[in-house]
C-alpha positions as a Markdown table, in Angstrom:
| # | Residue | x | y | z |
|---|---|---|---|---|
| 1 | Unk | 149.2 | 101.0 | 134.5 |
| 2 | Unk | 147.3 | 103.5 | 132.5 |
| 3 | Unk | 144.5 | 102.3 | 130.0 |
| 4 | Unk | 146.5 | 102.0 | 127.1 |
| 5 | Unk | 149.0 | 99.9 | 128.4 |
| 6 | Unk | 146.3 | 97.7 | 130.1 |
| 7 | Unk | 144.3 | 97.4 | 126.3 |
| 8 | Unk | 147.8 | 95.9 | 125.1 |
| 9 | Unk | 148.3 | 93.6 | 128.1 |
| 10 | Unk | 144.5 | 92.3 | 127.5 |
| 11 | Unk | 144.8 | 91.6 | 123.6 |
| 12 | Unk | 148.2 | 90.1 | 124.3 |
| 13 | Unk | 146.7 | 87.5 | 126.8 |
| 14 | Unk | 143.7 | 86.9 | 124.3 |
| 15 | Unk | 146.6 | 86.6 | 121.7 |
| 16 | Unk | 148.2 | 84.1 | 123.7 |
| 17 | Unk | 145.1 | 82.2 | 124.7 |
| 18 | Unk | 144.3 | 81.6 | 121.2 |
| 19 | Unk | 147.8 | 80.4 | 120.5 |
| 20 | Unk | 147.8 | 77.8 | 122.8 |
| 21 | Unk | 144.4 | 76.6 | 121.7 |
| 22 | Unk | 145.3 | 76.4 | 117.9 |
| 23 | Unk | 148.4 | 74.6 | 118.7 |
| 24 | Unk | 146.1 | 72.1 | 120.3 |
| 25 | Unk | 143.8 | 71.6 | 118.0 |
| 26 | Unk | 143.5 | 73.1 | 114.8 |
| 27 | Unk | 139.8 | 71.7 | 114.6 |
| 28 | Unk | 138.7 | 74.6 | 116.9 |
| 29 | Unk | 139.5 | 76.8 | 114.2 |
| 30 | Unk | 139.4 | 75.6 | 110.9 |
| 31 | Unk | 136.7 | 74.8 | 108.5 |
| 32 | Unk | 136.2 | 73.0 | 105.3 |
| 33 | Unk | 137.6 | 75.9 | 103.8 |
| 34 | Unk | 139.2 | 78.5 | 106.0 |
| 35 | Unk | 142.3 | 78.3 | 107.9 |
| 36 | Unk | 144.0 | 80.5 | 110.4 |
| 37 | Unk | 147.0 | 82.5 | 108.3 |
| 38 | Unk | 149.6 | 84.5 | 109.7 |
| 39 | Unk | 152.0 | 87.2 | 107.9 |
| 40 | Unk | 154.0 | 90.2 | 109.6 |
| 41 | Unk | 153.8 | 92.5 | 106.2 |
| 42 | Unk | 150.1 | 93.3 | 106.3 |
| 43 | Unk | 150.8 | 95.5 | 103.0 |
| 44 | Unk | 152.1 | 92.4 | 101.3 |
| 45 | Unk | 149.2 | 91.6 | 99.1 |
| 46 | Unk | 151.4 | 89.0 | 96.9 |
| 47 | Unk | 152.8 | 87.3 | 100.0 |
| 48 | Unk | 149.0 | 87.2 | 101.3 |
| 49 | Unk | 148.2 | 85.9 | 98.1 |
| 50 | Unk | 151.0 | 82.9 | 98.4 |
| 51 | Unk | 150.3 | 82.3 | 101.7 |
| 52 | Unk | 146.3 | 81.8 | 100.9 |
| 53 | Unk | 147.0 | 79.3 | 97.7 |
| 54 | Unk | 150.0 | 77.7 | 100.3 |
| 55 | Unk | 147.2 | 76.8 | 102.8 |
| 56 | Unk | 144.8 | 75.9 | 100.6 |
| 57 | Unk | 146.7 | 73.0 | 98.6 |
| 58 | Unk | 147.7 | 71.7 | 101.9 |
| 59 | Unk | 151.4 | 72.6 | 102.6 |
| 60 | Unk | 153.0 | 73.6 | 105.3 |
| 61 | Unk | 152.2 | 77.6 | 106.5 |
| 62 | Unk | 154.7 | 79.5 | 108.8 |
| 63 | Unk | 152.8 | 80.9 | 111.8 |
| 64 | Unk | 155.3 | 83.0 | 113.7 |
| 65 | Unk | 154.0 | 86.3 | 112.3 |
| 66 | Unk | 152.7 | 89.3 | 114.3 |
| 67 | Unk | 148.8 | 89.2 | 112.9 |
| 68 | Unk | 146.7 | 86.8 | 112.2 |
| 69 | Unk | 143.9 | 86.6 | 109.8 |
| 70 | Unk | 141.1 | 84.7 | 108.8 |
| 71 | Unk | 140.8 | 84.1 | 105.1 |
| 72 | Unk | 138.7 | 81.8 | 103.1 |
| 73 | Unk | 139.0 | 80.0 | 99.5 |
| 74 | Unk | 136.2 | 82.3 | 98.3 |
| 75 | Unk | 138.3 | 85.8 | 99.3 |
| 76 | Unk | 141.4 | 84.3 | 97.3 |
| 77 | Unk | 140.3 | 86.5 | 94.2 |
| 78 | Unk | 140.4 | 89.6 | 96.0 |
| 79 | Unk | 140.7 | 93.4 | 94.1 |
| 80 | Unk | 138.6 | 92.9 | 90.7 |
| 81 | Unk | 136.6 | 96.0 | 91.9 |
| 82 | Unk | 139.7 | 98.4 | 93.5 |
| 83 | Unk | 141.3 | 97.8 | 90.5 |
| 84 | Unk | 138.5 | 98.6 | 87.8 |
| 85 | Unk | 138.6 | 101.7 | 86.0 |
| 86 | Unk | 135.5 | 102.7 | 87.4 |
| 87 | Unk | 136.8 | 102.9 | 90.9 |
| 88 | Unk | 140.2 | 104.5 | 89.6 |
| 89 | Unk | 138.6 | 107.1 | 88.1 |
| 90 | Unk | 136.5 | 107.7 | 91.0 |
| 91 | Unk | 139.4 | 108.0 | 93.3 |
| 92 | Unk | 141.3 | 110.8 | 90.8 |
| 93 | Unk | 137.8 | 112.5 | 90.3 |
| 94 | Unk | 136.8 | 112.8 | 94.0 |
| 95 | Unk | 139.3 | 114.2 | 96.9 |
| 96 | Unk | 138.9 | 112.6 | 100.0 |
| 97 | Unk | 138.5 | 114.9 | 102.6 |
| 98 | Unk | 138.9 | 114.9 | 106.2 |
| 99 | Unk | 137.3 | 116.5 | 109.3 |
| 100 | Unk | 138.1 | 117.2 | 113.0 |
| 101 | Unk | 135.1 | 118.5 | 114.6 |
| 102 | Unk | 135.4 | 116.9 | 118.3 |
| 103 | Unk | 137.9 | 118.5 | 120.8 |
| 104 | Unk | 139.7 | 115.0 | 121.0 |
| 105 | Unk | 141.6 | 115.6 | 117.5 |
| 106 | Unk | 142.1 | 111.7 | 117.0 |
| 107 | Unk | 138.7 | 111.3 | 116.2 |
| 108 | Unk | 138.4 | 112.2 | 112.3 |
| 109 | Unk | 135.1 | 111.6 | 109.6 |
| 110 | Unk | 136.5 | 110.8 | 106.2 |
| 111 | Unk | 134.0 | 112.3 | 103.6 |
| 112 | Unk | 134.1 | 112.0 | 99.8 |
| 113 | Unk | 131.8 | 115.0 | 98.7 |
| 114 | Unk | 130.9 | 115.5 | 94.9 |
| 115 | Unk | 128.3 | 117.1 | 93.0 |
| 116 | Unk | 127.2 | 120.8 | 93.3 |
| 117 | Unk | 128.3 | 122.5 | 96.8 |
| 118 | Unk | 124.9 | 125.2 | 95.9 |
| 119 | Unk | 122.9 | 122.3 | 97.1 |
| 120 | Unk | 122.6 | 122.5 | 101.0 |
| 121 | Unk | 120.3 | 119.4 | 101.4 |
| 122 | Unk | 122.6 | 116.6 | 99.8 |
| 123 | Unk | 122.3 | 112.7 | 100.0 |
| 124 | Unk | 124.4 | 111.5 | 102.5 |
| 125 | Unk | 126.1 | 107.8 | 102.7 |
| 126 | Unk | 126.4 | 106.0 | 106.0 |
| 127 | Unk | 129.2 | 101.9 | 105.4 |
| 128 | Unk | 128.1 | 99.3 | 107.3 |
| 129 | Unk | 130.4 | 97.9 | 109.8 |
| 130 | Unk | 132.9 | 96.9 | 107.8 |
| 131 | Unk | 132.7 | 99.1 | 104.7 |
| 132 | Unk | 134.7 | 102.4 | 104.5 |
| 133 | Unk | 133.1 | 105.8 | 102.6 |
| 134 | Unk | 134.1 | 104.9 | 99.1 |
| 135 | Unk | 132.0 | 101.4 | 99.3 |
| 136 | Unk | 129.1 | 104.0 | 97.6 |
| 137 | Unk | 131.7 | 105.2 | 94.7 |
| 138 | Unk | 129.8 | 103.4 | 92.4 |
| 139 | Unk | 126.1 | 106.0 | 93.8 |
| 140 | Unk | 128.7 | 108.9 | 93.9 |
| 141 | Unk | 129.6 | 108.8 | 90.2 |
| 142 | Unk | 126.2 | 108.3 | 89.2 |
| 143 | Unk | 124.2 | 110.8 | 90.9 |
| 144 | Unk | 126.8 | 113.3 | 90.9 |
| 145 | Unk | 126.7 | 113.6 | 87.3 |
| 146 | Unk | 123.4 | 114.0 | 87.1 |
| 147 | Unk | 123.7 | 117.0 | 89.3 |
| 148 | Unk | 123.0 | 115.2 | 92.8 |
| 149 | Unk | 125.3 | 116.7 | 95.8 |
| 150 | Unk | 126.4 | 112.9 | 97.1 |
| 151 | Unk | 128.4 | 112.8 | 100.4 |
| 152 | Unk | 129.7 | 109.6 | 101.8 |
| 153 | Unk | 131.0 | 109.4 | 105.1 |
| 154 | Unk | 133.2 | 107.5 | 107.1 |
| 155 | Unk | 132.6 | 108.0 | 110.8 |
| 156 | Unk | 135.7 | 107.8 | 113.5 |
| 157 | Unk | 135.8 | 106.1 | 116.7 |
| 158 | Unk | 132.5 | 106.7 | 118.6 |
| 159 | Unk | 131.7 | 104.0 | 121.1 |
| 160 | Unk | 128.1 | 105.4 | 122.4 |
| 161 | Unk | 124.7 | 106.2 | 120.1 |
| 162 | Unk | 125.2 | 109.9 | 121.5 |
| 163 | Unk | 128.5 | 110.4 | 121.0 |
| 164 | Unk | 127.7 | 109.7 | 117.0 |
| 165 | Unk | 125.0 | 111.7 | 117.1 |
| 166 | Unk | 126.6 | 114.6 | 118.6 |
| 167 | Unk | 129.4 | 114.4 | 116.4 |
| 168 | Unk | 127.2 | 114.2 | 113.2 |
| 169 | Unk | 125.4 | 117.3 | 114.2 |
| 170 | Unk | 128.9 | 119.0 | 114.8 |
| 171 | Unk | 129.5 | 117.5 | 111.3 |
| 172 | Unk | 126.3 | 118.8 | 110.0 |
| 173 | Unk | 126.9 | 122.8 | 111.0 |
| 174 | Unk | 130.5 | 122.5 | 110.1 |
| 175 | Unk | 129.7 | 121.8 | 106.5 |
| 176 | Unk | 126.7 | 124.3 | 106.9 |
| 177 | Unk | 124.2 | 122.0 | 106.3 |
| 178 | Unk | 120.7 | 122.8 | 107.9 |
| 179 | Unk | 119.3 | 119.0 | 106.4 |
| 180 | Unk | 120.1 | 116.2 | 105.0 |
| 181 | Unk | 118.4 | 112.7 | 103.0 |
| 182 | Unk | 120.7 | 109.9 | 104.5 |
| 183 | Unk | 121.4 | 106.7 | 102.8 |
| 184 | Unk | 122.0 | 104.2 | 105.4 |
| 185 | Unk | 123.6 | 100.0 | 104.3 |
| 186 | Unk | 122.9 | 97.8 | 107.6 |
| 187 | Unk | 124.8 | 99.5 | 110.5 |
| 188 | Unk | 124.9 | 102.8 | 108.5 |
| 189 | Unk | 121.0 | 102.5 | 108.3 |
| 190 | Unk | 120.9 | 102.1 | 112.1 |
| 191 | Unk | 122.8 | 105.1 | 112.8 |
| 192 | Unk | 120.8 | 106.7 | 110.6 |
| 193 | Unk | 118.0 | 106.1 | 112.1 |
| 194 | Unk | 119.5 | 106.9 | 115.5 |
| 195 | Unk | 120.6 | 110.3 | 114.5 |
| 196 | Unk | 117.1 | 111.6 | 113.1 |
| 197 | Unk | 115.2 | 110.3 | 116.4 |
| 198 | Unk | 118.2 | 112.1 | 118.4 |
| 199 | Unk | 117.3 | 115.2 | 116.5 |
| 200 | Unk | 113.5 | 115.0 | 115.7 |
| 201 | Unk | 112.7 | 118.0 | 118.3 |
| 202 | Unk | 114.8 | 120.4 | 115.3 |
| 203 | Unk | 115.1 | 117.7 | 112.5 |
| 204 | Unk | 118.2 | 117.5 | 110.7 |
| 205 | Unk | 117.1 | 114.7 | 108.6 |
| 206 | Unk | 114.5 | 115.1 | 105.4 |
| 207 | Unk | 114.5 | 111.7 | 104.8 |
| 208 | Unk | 116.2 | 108.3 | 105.0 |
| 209 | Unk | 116.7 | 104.9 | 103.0 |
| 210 | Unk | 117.5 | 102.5 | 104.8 |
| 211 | Unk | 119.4 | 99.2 | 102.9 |
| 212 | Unk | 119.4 | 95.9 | 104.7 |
| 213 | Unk | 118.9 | 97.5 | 108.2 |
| 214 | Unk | 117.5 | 97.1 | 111.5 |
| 215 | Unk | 115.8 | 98.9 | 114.1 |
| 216 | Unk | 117.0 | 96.8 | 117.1 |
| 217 | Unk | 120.4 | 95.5 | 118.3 |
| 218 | Unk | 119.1 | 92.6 | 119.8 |
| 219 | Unk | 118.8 | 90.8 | 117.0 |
| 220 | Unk | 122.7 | 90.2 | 116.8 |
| 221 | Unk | 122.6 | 88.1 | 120.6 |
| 222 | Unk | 125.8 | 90.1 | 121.2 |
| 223 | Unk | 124.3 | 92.7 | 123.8 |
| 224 | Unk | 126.4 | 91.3 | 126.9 |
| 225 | Unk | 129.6 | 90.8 | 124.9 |
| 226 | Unk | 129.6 | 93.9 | 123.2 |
| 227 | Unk | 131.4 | 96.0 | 126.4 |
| 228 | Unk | 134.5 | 93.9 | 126.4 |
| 229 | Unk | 134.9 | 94.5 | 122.2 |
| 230 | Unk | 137.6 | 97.6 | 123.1 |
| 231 | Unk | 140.3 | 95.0 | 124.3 |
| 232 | Unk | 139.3 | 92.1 | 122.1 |
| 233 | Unk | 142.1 | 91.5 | 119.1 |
| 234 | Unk | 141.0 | 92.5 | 115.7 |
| 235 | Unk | 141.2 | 88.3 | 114.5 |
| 236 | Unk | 138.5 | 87.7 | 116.6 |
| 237 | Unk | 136.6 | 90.8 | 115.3 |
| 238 | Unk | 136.9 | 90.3 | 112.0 |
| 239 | Unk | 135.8 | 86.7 | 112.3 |
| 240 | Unk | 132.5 | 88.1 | 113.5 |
| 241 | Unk | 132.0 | 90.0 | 110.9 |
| 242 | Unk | 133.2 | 87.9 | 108.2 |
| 243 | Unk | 130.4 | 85.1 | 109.4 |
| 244 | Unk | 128.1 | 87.1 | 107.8 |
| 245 | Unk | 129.3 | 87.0 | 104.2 |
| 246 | Unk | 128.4 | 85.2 | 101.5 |
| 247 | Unk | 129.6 | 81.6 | 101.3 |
| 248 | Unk | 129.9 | 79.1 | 98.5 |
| 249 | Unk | 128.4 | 79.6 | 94.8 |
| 250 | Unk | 127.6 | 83.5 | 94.2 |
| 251 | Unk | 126.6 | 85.5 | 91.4 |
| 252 | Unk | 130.4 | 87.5 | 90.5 |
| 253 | Unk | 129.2 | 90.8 | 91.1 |
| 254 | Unk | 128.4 | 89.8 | 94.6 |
| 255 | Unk | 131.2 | 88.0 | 94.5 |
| 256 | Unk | 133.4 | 91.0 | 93.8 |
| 257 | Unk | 131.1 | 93.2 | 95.9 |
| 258 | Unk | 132.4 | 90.7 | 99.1 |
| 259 | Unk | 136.0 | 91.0 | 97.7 |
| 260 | Unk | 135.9 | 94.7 | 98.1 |
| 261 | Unk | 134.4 | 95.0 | 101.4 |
| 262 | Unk | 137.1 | 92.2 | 102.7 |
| 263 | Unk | 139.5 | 94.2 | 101.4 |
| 264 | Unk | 138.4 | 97.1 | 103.1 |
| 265 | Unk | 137.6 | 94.8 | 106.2 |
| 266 | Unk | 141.1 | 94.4 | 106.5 |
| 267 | Unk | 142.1 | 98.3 | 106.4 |
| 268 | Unk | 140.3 | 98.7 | 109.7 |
| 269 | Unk | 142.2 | 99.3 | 112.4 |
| 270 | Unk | 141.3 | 97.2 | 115.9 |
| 271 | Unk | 139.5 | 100.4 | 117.5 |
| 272 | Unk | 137.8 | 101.5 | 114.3 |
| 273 | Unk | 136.3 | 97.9 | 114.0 |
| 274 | Unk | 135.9 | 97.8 | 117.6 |
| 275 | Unk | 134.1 | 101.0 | 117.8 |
| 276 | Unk | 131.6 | 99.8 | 115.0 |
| 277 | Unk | 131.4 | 96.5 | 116.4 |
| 278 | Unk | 130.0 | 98.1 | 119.9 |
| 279 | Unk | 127.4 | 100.2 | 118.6 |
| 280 | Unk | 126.1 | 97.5 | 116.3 |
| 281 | Unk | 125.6 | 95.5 | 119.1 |
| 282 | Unk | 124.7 | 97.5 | 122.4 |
| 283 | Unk | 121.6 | 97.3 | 123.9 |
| 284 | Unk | 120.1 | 100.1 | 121.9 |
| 285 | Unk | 116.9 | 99.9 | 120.0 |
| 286 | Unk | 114.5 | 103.1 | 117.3 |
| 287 | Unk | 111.8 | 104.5 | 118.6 |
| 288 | Unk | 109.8 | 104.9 | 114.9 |
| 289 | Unk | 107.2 | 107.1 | 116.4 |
| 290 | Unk | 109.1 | 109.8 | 116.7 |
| 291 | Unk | 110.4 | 109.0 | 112.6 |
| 292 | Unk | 106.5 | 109.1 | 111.5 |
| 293 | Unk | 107.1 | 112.7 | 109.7 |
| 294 | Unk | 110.2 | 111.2 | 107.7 |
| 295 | Unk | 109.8 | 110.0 | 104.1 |
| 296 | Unk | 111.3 | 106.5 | 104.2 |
| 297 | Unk | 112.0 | 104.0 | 101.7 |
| 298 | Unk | 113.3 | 100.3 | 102.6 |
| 299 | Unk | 115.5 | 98.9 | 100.6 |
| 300 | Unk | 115.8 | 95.0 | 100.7 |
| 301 | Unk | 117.1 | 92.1 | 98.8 |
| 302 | Unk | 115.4 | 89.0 | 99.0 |
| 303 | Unk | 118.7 | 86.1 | 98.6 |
| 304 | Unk | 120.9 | 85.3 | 101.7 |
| 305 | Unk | 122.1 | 88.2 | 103.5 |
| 306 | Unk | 123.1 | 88.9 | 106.8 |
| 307 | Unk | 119.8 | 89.8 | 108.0 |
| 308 | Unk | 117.2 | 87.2 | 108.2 |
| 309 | Unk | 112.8 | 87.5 | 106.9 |
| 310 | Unk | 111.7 | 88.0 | 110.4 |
| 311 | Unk | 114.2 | 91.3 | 110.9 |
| 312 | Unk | 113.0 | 92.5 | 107.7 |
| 313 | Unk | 109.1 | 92.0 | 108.2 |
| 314 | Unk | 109.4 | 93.8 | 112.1 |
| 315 | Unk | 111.6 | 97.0 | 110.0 |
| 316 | Unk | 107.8 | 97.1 | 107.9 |
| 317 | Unk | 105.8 | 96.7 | 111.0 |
| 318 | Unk | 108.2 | 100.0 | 112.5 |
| 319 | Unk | 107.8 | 102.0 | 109.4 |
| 320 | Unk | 104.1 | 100.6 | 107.9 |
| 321 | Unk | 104.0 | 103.8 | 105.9 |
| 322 | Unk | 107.2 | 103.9 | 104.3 |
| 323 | Unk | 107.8 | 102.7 | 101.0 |
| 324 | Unk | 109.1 | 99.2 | 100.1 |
| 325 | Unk | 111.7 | 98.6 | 97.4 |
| 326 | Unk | 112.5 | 95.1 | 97.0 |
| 327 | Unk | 115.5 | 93.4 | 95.2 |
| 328 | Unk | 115.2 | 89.7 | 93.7 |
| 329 | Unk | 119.1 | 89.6 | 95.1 |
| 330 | Unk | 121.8 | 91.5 | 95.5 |
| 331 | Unk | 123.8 | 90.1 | 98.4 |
| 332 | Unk | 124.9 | 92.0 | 101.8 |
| 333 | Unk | 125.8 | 94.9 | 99.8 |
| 334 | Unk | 123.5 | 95.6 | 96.2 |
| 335 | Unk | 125.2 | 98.9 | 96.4 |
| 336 | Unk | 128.3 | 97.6 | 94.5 |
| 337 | Unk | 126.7 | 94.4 | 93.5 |
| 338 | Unk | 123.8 | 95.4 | 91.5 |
| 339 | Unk | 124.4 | 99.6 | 91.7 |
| 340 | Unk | 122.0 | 100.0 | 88.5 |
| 341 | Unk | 119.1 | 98.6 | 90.6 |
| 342 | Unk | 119.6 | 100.8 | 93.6 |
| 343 | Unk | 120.9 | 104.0 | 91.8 |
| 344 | Unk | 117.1 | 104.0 | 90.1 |
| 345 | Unk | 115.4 | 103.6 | 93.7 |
| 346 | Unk | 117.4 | 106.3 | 95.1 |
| 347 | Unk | 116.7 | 108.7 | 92.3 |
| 348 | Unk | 112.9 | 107.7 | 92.6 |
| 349 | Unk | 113.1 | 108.7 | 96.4 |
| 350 | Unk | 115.0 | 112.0 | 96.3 |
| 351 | Unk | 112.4 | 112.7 | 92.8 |
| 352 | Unk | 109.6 | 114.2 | 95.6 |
| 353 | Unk | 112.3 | 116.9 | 96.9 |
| 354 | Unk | 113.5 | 118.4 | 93.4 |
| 355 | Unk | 110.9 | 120.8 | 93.6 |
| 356 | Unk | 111.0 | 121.8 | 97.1 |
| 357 | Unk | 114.0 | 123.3 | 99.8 |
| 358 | Unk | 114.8 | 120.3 | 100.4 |
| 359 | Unk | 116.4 | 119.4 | 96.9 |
| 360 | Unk | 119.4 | 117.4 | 96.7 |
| 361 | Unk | 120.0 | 118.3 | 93.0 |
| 362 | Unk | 121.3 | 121.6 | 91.6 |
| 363 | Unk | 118.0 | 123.3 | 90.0 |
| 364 | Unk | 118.7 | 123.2 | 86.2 |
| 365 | Unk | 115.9 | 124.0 | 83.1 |
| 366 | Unk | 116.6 | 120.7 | 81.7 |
| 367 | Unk | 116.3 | 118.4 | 84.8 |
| 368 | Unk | 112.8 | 117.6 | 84.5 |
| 369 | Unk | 114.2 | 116.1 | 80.5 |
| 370 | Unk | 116.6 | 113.5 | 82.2 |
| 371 | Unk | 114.5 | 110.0 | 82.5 |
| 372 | Unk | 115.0 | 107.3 | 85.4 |
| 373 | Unk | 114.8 | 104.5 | 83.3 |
| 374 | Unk | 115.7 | 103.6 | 79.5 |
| 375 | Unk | 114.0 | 105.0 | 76.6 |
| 376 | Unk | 111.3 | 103.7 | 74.5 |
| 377 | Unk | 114.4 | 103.2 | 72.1 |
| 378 | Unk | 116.7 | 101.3 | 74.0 |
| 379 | Unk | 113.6 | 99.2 | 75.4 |
């Protein structure tokens, strides 16, 4: 049996194990408001939508399907943001583009470049775990047209800190890119992180911020579990990660903001969120003493996120000299929940490089003119 066949006959058992335990007792796996759903057309977003209110006002669900997901009543609104103008016009303004730079062709980054290609020290964007590249449209518009090179990235199926890095660098000389300022949410911070101690003897990295992160995998508790991720089903994956949203009475922008990144939660395929899963959760820690030359701003929100006081005071202890911007809330993701807020703090942190080689902004007479904040006017 070679190793693909034995990845199906291992999800199918978990499949099956879970089967018989639901069947038993639907307790195990239901809350106050969540229930197990199952649908065969995973495209279907009206027949999701059906099957959600169906389950919800208590009749009967038909659970013979091929997939199964894990939905709640708060993730019944779901597209507000895919469907604004703003994102629209972001997807017919901005190509995606996609790049093979492993000798195992499967493995492909997804990259959504905009702004001036002169500029060969951009901003790059690094999604969390369950986020794709165009969870930063909203920094990609923004910047972009104020003459910012903006990259976000979508990394493939890696399932070692090395194998990322090494890919990244590949990435890196591909695009002809001696530096880059990396913008890392969560996991993307980690990697980040990971990638500029991997390359601190020749630095590839001119600075990083680094948006609800970490600097130690232990802090998840899922260290010995994370090996047998490859051959787990995606239900029980996305159940982990879904744990972490927001629950109950939100703000609608954070709302919305959790709408989008269940939507594109749901896009993932099983090794993708596998993959992501596994190097969130390895035993793999930063060693910050060999980030002390890096600029570093930490970006944080202060409301319930994913990541709890104590995570966020030992990030500051790491990096005592970097600097501190802090966010009354914002959710798991500010990015798309309060973008105005954390559009500013980014252009406050690339603002030291304008002058320099390591500019991520096309050099223009009237750049200095453009202001951060509003006008003595508008205030």
């Amino acid at each position: 049996m070679d190793k693909a066949a034995f990845q199906d006959h291992l999800r199918n058992h978990f499949l099956t194990a879970f089967c018989a335990a639901a069947s038993k007792s639907s307790s195990m796996y239901s809350g106050e408001n969540t229930k197990f759903l199952w649908w065969t057309d995973s495209s279907n977003r009206e027949k999701k939508r059906q099957y959600i209110t169906s389950a919800l006002s208590g009749s009967s669900t038909n659970t013979r399907g091929k997939q199964i997901f894990v939905l709640s009543h708060d993730y019944i609104k779901m597209g507000e943001v895919i469907k604004s103008q703003e994102y629209q016009s972001f997807r017919g303004s901005v190509p995606q583009k996609k790049f093979i730079v492993d000798e195992d062709n499967t493995k492909v980054w997804t990259l959504y470049d905009a702004g001036p290609r002169s500029v060969k020290c951009p901003l790059f964007c690094f999604p969390p775990a369950s986020g794709t590249a165009d969870v930063f449209f909203r920094q990609v518009i923004f910047l972009s047209s104020l003459g910012y090179r903006v990259i976000a990235a979508e990394y493939p199926v890696y399932w070692n800190m090395r194998e990322f890095c090494e890919g990244f660098r590949k990435l890196l000389d591909m695009l002809q890119l001696d530096k880059v300022h990396i913008f890392g949410a969560s996991l993307g911070g980690f990697l980040a992180q990971k990638f500029a101690e991997y390359t601190s003897k020749s630095p590839r990295v001119a600075s990083l911020i680094l948006c609800n992160s970490f600097y130690d995998t232990s802090i998840f508790q899922q260290t010995n579990s994370a090996p047998t991720f490859w051959m787990m089903p995606a239900l029980f994956l996305k159940k982990m990660v879904m744990g972490s949203f927001e629950k109950g009475l939100v703000d609608s922008n954070i709302a919305d903001s959790v709408d989008f990144l269940v939507d594109k939660l749901d896009g993932l395929s099983q090794q993708e969120l596998a993959s992501r899963l596994t190097l969130n959760c390895m035993s793999c820690y930063i060693e910050p003493q060999k980030l002390d030359s890096l600029d570093i701003t930490l970006l944080d929100v202060f409301d319930d996120c994913a990541l709890s006081e104590g995570v966020r005071e030992e990030m500051y202890k790491c990096y005592p000299n970097a600097k501190r911007a802090h966010m009354k809330d914002g959710g798991n993701f500010p990015y798309l929940s309060r973008s105005d807020d954390v559009n500013i703090f980014l252009r406050i942190h690339l603002m030291k490089f304008e002058e320099t080689k390591f500019t991520p902004r096309e050099k223009t007479s009237d750049n200095n003119q453009q202001s951060i904040g509003p006008s003595e006017e508008e205030v």
